[in-house]
C-alpha positions as CSV (number, residue, x, y, z in Angstrom):
1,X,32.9,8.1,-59.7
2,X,31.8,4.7,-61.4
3,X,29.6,2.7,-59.0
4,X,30.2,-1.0,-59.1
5,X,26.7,-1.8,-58.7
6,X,25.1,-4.2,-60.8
7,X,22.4,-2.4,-63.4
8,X,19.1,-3.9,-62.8
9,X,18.1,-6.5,-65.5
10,X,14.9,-6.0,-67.3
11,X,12.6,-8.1,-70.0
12,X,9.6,-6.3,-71.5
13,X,7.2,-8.2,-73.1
14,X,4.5,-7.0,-75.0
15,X,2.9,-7.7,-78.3
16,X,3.1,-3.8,-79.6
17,X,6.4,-3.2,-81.2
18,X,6.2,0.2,-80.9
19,X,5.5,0.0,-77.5
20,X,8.5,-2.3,-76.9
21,X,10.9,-0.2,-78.3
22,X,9.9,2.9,-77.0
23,X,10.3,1.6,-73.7
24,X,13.5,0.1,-74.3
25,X,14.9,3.3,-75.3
26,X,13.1,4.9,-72.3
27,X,14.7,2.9,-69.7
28,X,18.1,2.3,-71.1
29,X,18.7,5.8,-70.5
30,X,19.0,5.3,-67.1
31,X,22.2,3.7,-66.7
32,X,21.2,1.8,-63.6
33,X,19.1,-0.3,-65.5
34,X,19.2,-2.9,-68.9
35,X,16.7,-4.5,-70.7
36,X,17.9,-8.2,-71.4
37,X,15.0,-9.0,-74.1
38,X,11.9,-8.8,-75.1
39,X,8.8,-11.1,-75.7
40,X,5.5,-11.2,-77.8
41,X,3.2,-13.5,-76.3
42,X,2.5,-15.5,-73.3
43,X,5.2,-18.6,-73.9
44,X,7.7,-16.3,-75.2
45,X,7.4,-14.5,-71.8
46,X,7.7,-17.6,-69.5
47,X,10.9,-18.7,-71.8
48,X,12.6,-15.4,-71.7
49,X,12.3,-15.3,-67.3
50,X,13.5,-18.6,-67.5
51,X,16.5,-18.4,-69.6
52,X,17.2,-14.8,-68.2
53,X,16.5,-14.8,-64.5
54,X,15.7,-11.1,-64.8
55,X,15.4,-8.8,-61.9
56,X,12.1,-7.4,-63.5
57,X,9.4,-8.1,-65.9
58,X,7.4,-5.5,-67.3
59,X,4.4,-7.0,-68.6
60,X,0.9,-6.8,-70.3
61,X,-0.8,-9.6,-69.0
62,X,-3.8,-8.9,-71.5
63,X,-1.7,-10.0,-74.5
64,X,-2.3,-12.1,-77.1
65,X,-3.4,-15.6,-77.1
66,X,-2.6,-16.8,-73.4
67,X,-3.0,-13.8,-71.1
68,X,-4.3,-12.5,-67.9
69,X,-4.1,-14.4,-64.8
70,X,-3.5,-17.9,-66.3
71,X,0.1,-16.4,-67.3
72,X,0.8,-15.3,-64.0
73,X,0.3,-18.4,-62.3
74,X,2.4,-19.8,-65.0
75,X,5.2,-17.6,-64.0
76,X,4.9,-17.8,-59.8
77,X,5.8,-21.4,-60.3
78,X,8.1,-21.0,-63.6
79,X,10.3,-17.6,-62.7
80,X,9.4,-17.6,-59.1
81,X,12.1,-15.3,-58.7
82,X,11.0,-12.7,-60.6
83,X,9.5,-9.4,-59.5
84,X,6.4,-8.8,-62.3
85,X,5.6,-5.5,-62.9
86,X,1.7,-5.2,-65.0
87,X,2.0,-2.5,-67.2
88,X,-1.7,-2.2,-69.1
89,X,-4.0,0.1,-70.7
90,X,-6.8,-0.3,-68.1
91,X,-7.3,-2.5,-64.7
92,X,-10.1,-3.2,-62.5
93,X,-10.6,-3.5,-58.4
94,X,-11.0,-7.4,-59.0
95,X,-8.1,-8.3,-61.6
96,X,-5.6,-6.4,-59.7
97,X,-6.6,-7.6,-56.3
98,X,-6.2,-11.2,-57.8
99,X,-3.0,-10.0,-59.8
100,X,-1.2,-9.2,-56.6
101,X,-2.7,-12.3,-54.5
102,X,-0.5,-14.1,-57.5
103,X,2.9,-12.2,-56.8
104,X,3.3,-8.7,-59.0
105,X,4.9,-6.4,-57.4
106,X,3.6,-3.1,-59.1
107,X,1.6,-2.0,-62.1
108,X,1.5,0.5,-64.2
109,X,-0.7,2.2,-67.0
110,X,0.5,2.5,-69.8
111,X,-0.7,6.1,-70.4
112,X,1.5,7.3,-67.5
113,X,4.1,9.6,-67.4
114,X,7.6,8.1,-68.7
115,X,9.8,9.2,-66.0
116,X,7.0,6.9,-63.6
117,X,8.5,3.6,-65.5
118,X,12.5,3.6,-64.2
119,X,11.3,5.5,-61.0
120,X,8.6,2.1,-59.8
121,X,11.3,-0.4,-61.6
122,X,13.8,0.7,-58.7
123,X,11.7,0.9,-56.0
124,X,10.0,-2.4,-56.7
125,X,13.9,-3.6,-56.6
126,X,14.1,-2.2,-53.5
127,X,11.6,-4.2,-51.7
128,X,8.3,-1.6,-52.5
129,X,5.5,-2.5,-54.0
130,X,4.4,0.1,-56.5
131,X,0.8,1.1,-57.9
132,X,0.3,4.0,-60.8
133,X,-1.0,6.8,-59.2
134,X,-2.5,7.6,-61.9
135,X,-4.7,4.4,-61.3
136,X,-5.2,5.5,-57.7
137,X,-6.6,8.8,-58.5
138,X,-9.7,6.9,-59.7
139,X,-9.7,5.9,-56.3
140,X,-8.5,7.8,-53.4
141,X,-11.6,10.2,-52.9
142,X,-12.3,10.0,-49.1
143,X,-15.4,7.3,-48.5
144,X,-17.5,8.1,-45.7
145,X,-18.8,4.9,-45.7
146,X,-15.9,2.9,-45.8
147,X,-14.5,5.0,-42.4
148,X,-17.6,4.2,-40.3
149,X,-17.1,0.2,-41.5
150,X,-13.4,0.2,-40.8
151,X,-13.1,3.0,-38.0
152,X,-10.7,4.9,-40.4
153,X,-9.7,8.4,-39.7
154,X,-9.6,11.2,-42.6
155,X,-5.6,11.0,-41.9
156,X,-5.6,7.2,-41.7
157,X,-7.4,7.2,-45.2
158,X,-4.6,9.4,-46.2
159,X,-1.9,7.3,-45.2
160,X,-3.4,4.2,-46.9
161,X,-4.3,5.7,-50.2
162,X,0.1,6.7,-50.1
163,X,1.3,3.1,-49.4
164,X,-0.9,2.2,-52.2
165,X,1.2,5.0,-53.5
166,X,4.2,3.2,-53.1
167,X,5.5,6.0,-50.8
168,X,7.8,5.8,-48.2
169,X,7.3,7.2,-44.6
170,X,10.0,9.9,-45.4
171,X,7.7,10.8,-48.6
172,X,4.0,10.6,-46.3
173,X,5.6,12.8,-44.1
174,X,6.8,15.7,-46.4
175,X,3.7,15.2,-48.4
176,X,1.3,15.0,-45.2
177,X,3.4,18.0,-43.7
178,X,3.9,15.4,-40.2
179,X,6.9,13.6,-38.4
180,X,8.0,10.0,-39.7
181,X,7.6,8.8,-36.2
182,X,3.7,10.1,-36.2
183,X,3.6,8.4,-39.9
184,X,4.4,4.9,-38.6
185,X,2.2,5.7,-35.2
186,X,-0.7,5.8,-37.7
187,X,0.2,2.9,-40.1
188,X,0.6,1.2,-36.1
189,X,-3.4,2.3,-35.7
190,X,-4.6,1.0,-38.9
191,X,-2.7,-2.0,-38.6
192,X,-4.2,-2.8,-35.1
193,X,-7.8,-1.5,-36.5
194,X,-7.6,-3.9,-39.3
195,X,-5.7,-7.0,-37.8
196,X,-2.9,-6.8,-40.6
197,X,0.9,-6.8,-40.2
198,X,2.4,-5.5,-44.1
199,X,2.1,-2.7,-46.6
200,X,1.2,-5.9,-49.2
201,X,-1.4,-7.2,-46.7
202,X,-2.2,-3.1,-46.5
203,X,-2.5,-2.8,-49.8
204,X,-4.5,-6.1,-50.5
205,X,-7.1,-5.4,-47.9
206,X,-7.7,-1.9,-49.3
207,X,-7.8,-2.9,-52.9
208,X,-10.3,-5.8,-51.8
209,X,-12.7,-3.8,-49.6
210,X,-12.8,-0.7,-51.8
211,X,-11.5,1.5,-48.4
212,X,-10.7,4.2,-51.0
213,X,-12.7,4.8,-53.9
């Protein structure tokens, strides 16, 4: 059966050609998604989301002449409809903290495994926001220190350290061996132990504070 949904439209930009086309062949296997263009630099990239109005933009913020946060500013007020997507060769606590204060909606190393790239472009469609685990393994030791300051639980820790997973409470729950219901019962706890209301404002705070190391 042909699904009349509309594919999900895509630019990459990057300065690697190799990289560029690689990807491009990657995610164009996946029928549910096309890649409208591609871009080199920073002007290229805020030219390209304004002609194209994509869905996504997979981008390395760190390239060329005018990169890293300057560019996204440039495109929260240019493309302001446009779910970013950082996809780098290496990130730290403060740049992606200040990345996602200026809008992305996921990132992505580049050294991750391929079938991680049309798996985070869909469920940042969906309404998810989506960090590399491969970024949060650096990360999501348990930190004794960081449960006395914040009165987190082992399990709460957990739970935190899978939103910034970009899971779902279906996948906590199958992954934590619990119910759904006692999933959002703890996100309820850390919410009310931290005075925030979202996943992003969840996923901000951690990031920020270093919760998880």
């Amino acid at each position: 059966m042909v699904s009349n949904k509309m594919p999900i439209r895509i630019v990459i930009a990057d300065d690697s050609p190799v990289f560029r086309r690689g990807l491009r062949y990657l995610l164009e296997a996946d029928p549910a998604l096309t890649v409208l263009g591609e871009a080199t630099c920073g002007p290229e990239t805020l030219s390209l989301a304004r002609e194209l109005n994509p869905d996504i933009l997979l981008i390395d913020i760190f390239m060329g002449q005018r990169g890293g946060l300057n560019l996204l500013q440039a495109l929260a007020s240019g493309a302001p409809g446009v779910k970013t997507i950082l996809v780098v060769g290496a990130i730290d606590h403060t740049q992606l903290v200040q990345a996602m204060q200026l809008g992305i909606k996921g990132l992505i190393l580049k050294n991750a495994d391929p079938a991680i790239y049309p798996k985070a472009i869909h469920r940042v469609q969906g309404g998810e926001l989506w960090v590399s685990r491969d970024l949060l393994t650096e990360w999501a030791q348990f930190n004794a220190q960081a449960s006395r300051k914040f009165e987190l639980t082992p399990r709460e820790l957990e739970i935190i350290a899978e939103v910034l997973a970009g899971s779902s409470n279906k996948q906590i729950a199958k992954k934590l061996g619990i119910t759904v219901d006692t999933v959002k019962r703890h996100l309820n706890n850390i919410f009310d132990k931290l005075g925030l209301s979202t996943r992003l404002e969840l996923s901000l705070f951690a990031l920020h504070h270093h919760v998880l190391n």
